[in-house]
C-alpha positions in Angstrom: 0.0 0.0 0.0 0.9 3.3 -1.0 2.2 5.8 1.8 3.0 9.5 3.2 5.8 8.9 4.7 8.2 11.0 2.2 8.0 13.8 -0.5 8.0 11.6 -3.5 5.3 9.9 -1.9 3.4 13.1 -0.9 3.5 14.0 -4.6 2.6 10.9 -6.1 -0.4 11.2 -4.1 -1.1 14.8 -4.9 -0.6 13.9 -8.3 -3.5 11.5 -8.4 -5.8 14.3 -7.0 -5.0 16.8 -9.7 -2.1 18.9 -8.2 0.5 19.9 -10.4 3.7 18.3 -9.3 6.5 18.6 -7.6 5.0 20.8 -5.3 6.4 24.4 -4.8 9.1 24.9 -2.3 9.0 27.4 0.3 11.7 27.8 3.2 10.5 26.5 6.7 8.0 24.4 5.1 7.9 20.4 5.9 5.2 18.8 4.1 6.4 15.2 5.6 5.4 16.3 9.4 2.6 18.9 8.7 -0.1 18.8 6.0 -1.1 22.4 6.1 2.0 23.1 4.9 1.4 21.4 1.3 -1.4 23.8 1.3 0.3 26.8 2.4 3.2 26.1 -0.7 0.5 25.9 -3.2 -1.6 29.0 -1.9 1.5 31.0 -1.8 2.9 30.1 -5.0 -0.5 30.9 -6.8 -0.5 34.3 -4.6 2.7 35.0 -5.6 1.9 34.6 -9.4 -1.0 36.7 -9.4 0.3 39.8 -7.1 3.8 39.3 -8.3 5.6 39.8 -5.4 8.2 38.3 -3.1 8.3 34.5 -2.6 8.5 35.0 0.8 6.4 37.8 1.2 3.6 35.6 0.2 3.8 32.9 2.0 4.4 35.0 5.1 1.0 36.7 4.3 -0.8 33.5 5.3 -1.7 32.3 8.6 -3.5 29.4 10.0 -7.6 30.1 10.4 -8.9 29.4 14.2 -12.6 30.3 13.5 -14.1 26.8 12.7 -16.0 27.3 9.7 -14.2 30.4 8.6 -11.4 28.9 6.3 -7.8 26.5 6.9 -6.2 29.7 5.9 -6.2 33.3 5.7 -4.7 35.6 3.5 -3.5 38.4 5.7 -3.2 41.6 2.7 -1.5 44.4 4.4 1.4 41.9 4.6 1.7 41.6 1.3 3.3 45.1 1.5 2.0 46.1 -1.7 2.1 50.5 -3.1 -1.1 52.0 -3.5 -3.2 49.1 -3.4 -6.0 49.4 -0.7 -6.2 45.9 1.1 -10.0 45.8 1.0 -9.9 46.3 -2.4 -7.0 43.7 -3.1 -8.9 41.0 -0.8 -12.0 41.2 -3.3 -9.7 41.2 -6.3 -8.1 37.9 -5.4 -11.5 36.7 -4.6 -12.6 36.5 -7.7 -9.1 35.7 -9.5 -8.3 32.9 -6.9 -8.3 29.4 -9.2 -11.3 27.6 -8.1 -9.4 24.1 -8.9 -7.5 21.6 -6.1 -6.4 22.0 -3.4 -8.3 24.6 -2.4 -12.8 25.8 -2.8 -14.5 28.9 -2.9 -12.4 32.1 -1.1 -14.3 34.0 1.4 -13.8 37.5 1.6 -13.5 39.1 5.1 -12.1 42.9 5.4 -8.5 42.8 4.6 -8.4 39.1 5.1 -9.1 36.4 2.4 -10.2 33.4 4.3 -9.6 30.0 1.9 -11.0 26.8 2.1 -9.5 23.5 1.4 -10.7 21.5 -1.3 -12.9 18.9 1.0 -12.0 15.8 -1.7 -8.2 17.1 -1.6 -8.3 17.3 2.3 -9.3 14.1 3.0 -7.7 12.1 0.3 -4.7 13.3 1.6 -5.0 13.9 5.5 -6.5 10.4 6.2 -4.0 8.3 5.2 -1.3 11.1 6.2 -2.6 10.4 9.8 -2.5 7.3 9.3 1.0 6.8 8.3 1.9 8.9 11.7 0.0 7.8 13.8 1.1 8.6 17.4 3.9 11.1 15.7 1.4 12.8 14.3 1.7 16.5 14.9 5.2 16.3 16.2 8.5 17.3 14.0 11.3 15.0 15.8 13.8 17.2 13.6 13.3 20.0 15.7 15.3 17.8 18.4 18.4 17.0 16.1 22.1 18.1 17.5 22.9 18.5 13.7 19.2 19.1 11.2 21.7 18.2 8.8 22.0 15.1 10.3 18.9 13.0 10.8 20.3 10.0 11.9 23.0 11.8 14.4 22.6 12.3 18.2 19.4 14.5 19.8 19.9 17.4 21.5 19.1 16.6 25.6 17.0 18.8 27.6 17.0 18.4 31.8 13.0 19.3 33.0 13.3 19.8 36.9 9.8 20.2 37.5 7.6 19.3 41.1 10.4 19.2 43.6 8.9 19.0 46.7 10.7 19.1 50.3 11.5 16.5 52.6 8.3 16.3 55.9 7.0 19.8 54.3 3.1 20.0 53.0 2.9 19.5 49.2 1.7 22.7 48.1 -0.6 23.6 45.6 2.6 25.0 43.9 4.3 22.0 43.8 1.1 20.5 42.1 0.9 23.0 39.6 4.4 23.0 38.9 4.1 18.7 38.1 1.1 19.4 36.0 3.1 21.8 33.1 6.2 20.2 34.3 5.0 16.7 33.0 3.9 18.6 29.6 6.7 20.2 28.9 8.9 17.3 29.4 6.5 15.3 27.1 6.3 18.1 24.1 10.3 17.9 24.4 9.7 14.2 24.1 7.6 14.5 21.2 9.2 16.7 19.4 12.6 14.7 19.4 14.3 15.9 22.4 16.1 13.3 24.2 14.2 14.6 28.3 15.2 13.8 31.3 12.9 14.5 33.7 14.1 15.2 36.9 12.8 15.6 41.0 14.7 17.8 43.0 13.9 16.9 46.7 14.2 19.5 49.1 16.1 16.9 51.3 18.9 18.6 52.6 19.6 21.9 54.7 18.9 23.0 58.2 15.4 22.5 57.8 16.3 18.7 57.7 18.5 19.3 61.3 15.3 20.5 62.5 13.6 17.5 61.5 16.4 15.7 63.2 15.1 17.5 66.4 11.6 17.0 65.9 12.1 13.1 65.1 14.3 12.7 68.5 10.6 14.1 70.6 7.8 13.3 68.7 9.1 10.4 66.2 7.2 6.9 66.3 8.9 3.9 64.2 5.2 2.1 64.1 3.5 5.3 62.8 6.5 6.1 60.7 5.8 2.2 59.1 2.1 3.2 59.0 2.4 6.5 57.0 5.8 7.9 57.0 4.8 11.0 54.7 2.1 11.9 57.3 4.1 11.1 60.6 6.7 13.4 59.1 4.3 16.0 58.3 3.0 15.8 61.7 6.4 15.7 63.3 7.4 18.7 61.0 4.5 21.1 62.4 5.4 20.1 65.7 8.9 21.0 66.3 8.8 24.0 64.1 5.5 25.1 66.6 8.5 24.7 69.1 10.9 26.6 67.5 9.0 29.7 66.3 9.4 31.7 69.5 13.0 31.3 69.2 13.0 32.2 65.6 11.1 35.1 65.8 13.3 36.6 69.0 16.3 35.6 66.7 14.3 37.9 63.6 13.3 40.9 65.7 17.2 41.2 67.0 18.6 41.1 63.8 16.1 43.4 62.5 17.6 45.9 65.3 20.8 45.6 63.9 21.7 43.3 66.7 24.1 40.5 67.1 22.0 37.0 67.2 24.7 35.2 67.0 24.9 33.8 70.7 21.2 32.7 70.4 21.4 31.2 67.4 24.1 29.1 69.4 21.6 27.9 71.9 18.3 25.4 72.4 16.5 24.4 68.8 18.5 26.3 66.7 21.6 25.1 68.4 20.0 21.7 68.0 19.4 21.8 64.2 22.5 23.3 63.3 24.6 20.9 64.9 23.1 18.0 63.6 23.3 19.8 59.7 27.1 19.8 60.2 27.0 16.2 61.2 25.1 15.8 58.0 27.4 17.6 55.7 30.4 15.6 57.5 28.9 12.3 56.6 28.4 11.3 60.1 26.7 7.4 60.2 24.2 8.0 62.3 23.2 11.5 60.9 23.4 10.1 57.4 21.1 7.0 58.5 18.1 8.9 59.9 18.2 11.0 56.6 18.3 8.0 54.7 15.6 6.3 56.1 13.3 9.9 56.2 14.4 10.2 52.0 13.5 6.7 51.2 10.4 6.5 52.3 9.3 10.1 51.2 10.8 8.7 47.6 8.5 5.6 47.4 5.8 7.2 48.6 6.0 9.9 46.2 6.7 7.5 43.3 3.3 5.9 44.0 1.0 9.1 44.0 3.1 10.3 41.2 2.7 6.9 39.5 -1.3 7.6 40.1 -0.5 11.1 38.3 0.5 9.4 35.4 3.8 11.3 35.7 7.6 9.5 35.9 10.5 10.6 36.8 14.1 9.5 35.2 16.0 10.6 38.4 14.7 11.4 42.0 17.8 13.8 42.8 18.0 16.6 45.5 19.5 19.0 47.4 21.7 16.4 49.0 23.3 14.9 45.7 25.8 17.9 45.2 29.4 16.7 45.1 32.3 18.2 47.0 34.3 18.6 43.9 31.5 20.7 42.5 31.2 22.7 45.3 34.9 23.5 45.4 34.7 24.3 42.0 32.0 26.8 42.1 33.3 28.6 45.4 37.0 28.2 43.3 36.0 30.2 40.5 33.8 32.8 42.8 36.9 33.3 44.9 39.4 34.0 41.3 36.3 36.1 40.0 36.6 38.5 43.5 33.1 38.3 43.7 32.7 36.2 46.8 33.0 37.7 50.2 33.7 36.8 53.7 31.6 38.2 56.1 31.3 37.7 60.1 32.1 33.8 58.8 30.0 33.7 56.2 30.9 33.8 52.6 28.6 35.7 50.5 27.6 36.9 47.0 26.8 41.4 47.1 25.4 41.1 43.4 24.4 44.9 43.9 28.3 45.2 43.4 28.4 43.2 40.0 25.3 44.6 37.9 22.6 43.3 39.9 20.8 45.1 42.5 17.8 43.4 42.2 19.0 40.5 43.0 20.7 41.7 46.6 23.2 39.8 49.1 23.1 35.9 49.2 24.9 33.8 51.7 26.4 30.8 49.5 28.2 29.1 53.2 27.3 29.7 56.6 29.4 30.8 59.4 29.8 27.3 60.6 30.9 25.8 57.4 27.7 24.8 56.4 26.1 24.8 52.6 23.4 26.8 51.5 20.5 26.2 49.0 22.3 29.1 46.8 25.5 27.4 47.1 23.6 23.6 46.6 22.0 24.3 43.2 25.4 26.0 41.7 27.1 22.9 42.2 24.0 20.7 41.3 24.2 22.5 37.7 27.7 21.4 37.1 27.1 18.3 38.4 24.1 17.8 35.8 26.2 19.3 32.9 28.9 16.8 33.7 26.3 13.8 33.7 24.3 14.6 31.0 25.7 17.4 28.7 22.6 19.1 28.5 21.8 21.5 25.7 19.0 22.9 28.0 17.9 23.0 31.2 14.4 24.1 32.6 13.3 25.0 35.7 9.5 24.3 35.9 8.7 26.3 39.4 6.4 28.9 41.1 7.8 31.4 44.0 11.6 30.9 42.8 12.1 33.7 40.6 14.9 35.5 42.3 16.7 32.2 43.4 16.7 31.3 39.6 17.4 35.0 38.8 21.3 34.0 41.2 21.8 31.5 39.7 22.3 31.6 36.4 24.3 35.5 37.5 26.5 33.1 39.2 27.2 31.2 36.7 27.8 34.3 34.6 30.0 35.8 37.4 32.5 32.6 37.7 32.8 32.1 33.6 30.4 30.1 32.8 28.2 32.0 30.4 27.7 28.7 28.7 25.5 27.4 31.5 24.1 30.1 32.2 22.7 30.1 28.7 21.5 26.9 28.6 18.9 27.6 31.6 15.6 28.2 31.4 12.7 29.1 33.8 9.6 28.5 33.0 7.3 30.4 35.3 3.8 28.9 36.6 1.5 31.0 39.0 -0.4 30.5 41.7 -3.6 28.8 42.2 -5.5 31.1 44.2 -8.4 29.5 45.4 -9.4 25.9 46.5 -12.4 24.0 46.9 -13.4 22.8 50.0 -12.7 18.9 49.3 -8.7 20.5 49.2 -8.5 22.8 51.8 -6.9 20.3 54.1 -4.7 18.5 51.6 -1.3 18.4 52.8 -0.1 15.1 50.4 0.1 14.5 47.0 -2.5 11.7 47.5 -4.6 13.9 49.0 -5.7 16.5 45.9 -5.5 12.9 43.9 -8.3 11.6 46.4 -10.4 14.9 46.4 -10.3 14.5 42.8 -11.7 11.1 42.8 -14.1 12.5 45.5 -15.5 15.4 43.6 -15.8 13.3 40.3 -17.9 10.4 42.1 -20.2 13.4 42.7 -20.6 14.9 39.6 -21.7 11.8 38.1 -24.0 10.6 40.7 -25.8 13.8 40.6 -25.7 14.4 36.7 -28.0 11.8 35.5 -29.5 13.6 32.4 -26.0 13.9 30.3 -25.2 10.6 28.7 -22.4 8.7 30.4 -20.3 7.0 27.4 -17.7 5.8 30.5 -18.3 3.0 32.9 -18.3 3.9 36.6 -16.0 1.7 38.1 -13.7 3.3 40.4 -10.6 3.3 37.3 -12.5 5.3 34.9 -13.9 7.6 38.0 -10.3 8.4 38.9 -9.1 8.6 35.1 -12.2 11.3 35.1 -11.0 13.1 38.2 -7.3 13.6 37.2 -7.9 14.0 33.7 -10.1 17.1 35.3 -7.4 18.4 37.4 -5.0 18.4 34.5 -7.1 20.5 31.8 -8.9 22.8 34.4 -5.2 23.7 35.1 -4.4 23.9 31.1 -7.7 25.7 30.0 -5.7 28.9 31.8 -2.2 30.3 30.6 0.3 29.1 33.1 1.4 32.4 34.2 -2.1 33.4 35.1 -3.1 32.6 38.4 -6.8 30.4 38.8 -9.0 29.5 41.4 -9.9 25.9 41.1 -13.9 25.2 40.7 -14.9 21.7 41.4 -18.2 22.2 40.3 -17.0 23.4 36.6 -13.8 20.6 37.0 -16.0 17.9 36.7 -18.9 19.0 34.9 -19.9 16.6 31.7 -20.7 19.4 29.7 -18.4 22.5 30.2 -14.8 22.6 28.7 -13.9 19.6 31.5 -11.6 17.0 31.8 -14.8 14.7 32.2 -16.4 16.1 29.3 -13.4 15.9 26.8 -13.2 12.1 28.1 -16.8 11.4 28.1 -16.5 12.8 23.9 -13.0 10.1 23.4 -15.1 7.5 25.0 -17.9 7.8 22.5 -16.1 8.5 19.3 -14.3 5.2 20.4 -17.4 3.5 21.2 -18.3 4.4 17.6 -15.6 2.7 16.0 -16.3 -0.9 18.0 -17.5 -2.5 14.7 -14.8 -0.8 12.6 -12.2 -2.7 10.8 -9.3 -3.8 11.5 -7.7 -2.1 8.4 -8.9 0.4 6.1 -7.9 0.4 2.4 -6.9 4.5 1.8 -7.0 4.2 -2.1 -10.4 2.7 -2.0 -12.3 4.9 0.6 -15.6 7.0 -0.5 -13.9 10.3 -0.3 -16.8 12.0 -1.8 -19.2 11.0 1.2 -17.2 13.0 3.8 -17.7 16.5 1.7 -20.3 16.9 3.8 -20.2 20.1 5.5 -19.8 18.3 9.5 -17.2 15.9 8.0 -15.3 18.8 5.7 -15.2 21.1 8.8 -13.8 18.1 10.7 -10.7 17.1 8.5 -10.4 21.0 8.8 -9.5 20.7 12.7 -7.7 17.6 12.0 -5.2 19.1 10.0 -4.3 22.2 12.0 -2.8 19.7 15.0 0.8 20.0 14.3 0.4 23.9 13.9 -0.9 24.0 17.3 1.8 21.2 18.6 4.7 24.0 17.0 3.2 26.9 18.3 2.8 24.8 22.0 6.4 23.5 21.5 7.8 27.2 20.7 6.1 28.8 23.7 5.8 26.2 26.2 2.0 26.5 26.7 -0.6 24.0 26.9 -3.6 25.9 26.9 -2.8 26.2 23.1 -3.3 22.8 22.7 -6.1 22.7 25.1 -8.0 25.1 23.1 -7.7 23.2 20.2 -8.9 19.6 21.5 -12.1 21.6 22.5 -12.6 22.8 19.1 -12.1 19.3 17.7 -14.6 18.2 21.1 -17.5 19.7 19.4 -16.8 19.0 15.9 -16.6 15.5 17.0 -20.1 15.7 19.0 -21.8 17.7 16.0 -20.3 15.0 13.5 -21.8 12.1 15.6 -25.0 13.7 16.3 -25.1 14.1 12.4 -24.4 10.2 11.7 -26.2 9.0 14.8 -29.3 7.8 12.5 -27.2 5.7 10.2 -26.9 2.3 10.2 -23.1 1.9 11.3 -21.8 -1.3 9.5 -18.7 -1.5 7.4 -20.5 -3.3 4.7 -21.5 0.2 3.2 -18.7 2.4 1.7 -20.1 5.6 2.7 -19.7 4.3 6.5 -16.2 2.9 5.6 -15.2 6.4 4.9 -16.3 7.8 8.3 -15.2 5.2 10.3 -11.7 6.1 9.0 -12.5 9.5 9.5 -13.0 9.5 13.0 -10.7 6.6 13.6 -7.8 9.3 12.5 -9.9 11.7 14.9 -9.7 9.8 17.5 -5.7 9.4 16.7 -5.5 13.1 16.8 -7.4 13.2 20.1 -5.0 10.9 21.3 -2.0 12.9 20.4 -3.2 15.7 21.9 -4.0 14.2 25.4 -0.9 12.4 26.0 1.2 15.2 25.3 -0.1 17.3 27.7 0.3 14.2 30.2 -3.6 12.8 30.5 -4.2 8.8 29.5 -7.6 8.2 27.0 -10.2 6.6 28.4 -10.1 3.0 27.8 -13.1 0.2 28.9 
């Protein structure tokens, strides 16, 4: 059987449709990975001829169409940049002179915009079996991850995605959870587009928050409760001692805030006490080390369940406490040569005001009594990583870190390493403002996973007009839930902050998690009596020019636009708004078809069985890269 799977293949098939061939060339365009660019060449090759401009200048005069039913692409005519020429009057010129002939139907003329439509016959003769072909790379351009594009069989280019990073007996915020939601995406659009990812947890497990814990575990610690729940004990042995040491840390505040010297409290009770049990820590001391071991295991295994749950993985579960010494030596080395660090009262510390960075203020990199600090950790952790991997990127996917970031990569710059620097990226995610009550008192991981399950169980026992096209066992209900958590988080820009509605999460008919599912599982439920194979060259194309059917190969074939424009900008809610467009072209389609007689006897119903089998390929796609499993019975 024929395939789409290279250019002379592209073109014998465009060839049998009636397009002249070989197919005009364009620069950036790559008809093997997306179709709309086979239409974009041709439209802007025909433009070109009949305004006789520059190449280029016509085919960067068209853009992609995101009004269903208002063309695949529009002709924007003030870019055409040509004298004297009003654009309203040049979009109604070309309206009538544009060649009503393949690929492309009847133009539409909208103000200075030409919107064209695809030739429905064309569309579908070649998108099907170009899906097809793909399918699960469909949309995706693995090019884009090559060291060398002149290479395609040579090595990928490797990107580091640090994203959730939670700390050691501390409450999993609703930070941490947003930060594994786009984290997990934009690990898996790396993935997709032929980035060799490693995605990466970075514990908050070492520091003097962990000698408090130390502290806290020698009063209030319980082996049997510890075996029980050791996330929880810890939690619960966390609040405790830190309830214990607050008075001590706010007298320590308020005299250092006077300009005072705190320096003989800080040597006594708790923070005495946490301190000295650190510097055990950072001398390897067994016993030290053991506790910590036993507190990081089990917060690791635990995690890897409820993350597991998520759907999300993680490559490598490092930390604060996996910095080498060599590293560290290193980085204070080359601060030292640089003259930018500085000892202070004991300390040694970074004044960026003095090296082009005010903003960014005084940082302690080691404290007085030797010890490391956070600052100080992730330097040497980045040179650690670049040893490891040779990373061509790194991203940071964290809220509330900004200015931590912000040091480090000035750091870097200030001891040489502009290199590394470079290579970093943070990808910012804001707040969620606002939580339902089934959250409020969510301190775990497994505890927004459980409110999910809780608040989707509801929705569905109280919604018993919509039509249910999943089964209820408790599976599918917490596939539902999390697959609601994930796009209510996506249907907002990551930097805009949200407040989560349960209500609205779950709902079976509002742009939901459930809802997109509940859509999957019917188009899927459709195809039960579909074949196991089509035959591409033998389909009824004609029967899908139906406007429903026409408007849905449409959608189909903007996916890898949307996957580019997602890759470029590292946002999901682009793609989210497209798999609700191609949600209710799906529904209308169905509701269309629902009063034939579905049986692959008839070639008309051949033809839209492979239709929405490629749909439901697309839908696919577009759910696991943003990190959410399809429904399955």
């Amino acid at each position: 059987m024929a395939t789409t799977c290279s250019v002379t293949e592209i073109e014998n098939l465009l060839g049998k449709a009636g397009l002249d061939t070989p197919m005009p060339e364009f620069p950036g365009t790559n008809i093997v990975t997306n179709p709309q660019d086979i239409f974009r060449a041709y439209l802007a090759d025909t433009l070109q001829k009949l305004v006789h401009c520059d190449r280029l200048v016509a085919y960067e005069a068209i853009q992609q169409s995101n009004v269903t039913g208002q063309g695949d692409l529009v002709i924007v005519s003030p870019r055409l940049r040509l004298k004297n020429i009003n654009p309203k009057d040049l979009v109604s010129d070309l309206a009538h002179k544009l060649p009503r002939v393949p690929p492309f139907a009847c133009p539409i003329a909208d103000g200075i915009h030409l919107r064209v439509l695809s030739s429905p016959n064309t569309l579908s003769r070649l998108l099907l079996p170009y899906i097809h072909d793909r399918c699960a790379s469909y949309g995706y351009d693995s090019s884009l991850g090559l060291a060398d594009a002149a290479a395609p069989d040579g090595p990928k280019k490797k990107v580091i995605v640090e994203f959730s990073s939670p700390n050691m007996a501390s409450e999993f915020s609703v930070s941490h959870l947003r930060s594994t939601l786009v984290g997990s995406y934009v690990a898996n659009i790396h993935a997709s587009m032929g980035w060799d990812v490693v995605k990466m947890n970075y514990l908050g497990d070492w520091g003097k928050q962990i000698g408090l814990l130390a502290a806290g575990w020698q009063r209030f610690g319980s082996e049997e409760e510890f075996a029980k729940q050791p996330l929880r004990h810890l939690l619960e042995v966390n609040h405790k001692i830190e309830e214990l040491f607050k008075p001590e840390h706010d007298e320590v505040k308020a005299a250092k805030a006077e300009g005072k010297d705190a320096s003989e409290m800080e040597a006594r009770g708790l923070h005495a006490e946490r301190d000295i049990f650190f510097k055990k820590m950072e001398d390897k001391d067994p016993e030290a080390i053991a506790l910590w071991q036993q507190f990081r295991d089990a917060t690791v295994k635990d995690y890897t369940s409820s993350y597991a749950r998520l759907g999300v993985t993680f490559d490598e579960y490092s930390g604060e406490s996996q910095f080498s010494a060599e590293s560290v030596a290193e980085v204070e080395q080359a601060l030292k040569e640089k003259g930018v660090y500085e000892e202070h009262d004991g300390s040694w510390m970074i004044d960026f005001s003095k090296h082009g960075a005010k903003g960014l203020s005084t940082a302690v990199a080691r404290y007085r009594n030797g010890t490391t600090s956070y600052l100080l950790r992730d330097l040497a952790a980045a040179l650690d990583r670049y040893k490891a991997h040779k990373f061509d990127k790194m991203i940071y996917v964290v809220a509330d870190q900004e200015m931590h970031l912000h040091r480090v990569t000035k750091c870097l710059e200030l001891m040489g390493r502009q290199d590394l620097a470079e290579r970093i990226q943070h990808v910012v995610v804001a707040k969620i403002n606002e939580l339902p009550d089934q959250f409020k008192d969510a301190t775990l991981l497994s505890d927004y996973l459980d409110g999910c399950h809780t608040v989707m169980q509801t929705s569905i026992d109280e919604d018993t007009e919509e039509p249910l096209f999943v089964d209820k066992t408790d599976k599918s209900v917490d596939l539902l839930g999390l697959s609601s958590l994930f796009i209510q988080d996506f249907t907002h820009k990551r930097t805009t902050p949200y407040a989560v509605d349960s209500k609205k999460m779950t709902s079976l008919v509002s742009e939901s998690g459930a809802a997109i599912q509940n859509c999957y599982a019917r188009l899927t439920s459709k195809l039960s009596e579909a074949p196991a194979n089509f035959d591409y060259a033998a389909l009824d194309y004609a029967s899908l020019e139906v406007e429903d059917h026409a408007e849905l190969l449409r959608i189909m074939a903007q996916y890898p636009d949307i996957a580019q424009a997602s890759f470029k900008t590292l946002e999901p809610s682009l793609i989210i708004i497209y798999l609700l467009r191609l949600v209710d072209q799906v529904m209308v389609t169905l509701d269309g078809d629902d009063e034939q007689v579905w049986t692959d006897k008839d070639e008309a119903n051949k033809a839209r069985l492979a239709l929405y089998e490629n749909a439901r390929q697309v839908f696919e796609n577009g759910l696991r890269v943003l990190g959410v499993s399809p429904y399955s019975s």
